[in-house]
Structure formats: structure tokens, C-alpha cells
N, C-alpha and C positions, 0 to 999 in steps of 0.2 A: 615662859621665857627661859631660855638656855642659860648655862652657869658655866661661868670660868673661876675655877679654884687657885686660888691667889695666895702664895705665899709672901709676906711684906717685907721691909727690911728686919725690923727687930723677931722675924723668925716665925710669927703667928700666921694661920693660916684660915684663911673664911671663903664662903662662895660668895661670887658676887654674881646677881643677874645681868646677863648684858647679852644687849640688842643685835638679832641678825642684821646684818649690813656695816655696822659700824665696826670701826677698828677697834684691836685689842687695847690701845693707847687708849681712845677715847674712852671704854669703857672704865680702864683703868686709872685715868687721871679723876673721871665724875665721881668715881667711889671712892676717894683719896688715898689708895693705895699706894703711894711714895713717885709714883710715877711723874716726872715734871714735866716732861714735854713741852722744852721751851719753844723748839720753832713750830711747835704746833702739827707738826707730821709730814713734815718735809722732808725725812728722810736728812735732815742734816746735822743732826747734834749728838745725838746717842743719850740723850735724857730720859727716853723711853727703853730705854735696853731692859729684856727681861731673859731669863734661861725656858727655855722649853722643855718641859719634863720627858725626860726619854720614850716615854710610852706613846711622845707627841709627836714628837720631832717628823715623823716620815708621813703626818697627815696635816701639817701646814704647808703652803706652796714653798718651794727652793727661795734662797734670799737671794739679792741682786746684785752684780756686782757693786754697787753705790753702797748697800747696805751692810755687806762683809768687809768693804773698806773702813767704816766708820765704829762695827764692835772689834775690831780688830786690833782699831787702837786703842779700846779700852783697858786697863788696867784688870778685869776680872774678865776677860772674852775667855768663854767655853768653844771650841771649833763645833762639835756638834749640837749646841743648846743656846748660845748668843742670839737672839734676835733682837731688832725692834720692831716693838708692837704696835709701832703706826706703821709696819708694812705688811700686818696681817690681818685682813679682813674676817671680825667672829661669821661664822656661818653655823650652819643647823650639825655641820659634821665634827665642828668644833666644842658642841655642847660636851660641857666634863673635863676639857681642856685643864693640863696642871701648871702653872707656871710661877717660878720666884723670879721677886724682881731684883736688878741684878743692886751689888754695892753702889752708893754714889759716887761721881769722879771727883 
């Protein structure tokens, strides 16, 4: 199984396995990693916001406009590292992925 290296709020950082196909969110809410993802991955809350580690950033697909509207107004939005991670589907090119989750709102 592939690994995305997760860093949490309080700073710690662990691999977690997670499943090709599923979203970064999903994987990261199962493994309790601080991620809350209230509307479930609809792209409408920014409860899943996490940063993309630089080394990532240019090997997840572009974000949408819907979903630069919503890290944007977050309080911690990075322009090049903001994502959320119910709009990134883990895949096999994603294995090693680094990502902190972002502060809560």
C-alpha cells in the first residue's frame, strides 16, 4: 500500500497507508489525523485544508477555481501549498506525498 507522510497539528509527523483511489481527506480523516471534514468532500468548508510540501506541489493536479475560493479565505492559506484534500485523489504517483495539516479555523 502507498504512504502519505502526514504531518498533524501538534507538529508530529507519521506515515499513514492509504488507499489508491481515495481521496487525500478520506484517508486522512480514517487515520485521525486532525482533519474534519465536515461536509464530507464537497469541496465546501475547508475543514480538510492541508499545505503540500513543495517537493509536491507540481505533481497534484491544479486546484479549481471552487477550491482557491475557499483556502483562500482561510486564516493560514499558503498560495503555493493550500489545498484541500477532498480534491486530491491519492494515486500510485502520489506514494511518499508530504503534507501538514493546516491550523484549525
Amino acid at each position: 500500500m502507498a504512504v502519505i507522510n502526514v504531518t498533524n497539528r501538534a507538529g508530529q509527523t507519521q506515515a499513514v497507508a492509504g488507499k489508491v483511489g481515495n481521496t487525500l481527506m478520506e484517508i486522512l480523516r480514517d487515520a485521525d489525523m486532525d482533519v474534519e471534514a465536515i461536509c464530507g468532500g464537497c469541496c465546501s468548508c475547508a475543514t480538510c485544508h492541508v499545505f503540500i510540501d513543495d517537493a509536491w506541489t507540481g505533481k497534484v493536479p491544479a486546484r479549481t477555481a471552487d477550491e482557491t475560493e475557499l483556502v483562500e479565505q482561510t486564516n493560514s492559506y499558503k498560495p503555493a501549498n493550500s489545498r484541500l484534500s477532498c480534491q486530491i485523489k491519492f494515486t500510485e504517483a502520489l506514494d511518499g506525498i508530504a503534507v501538514t495539516v493546516a491550523p484549525a479555523e
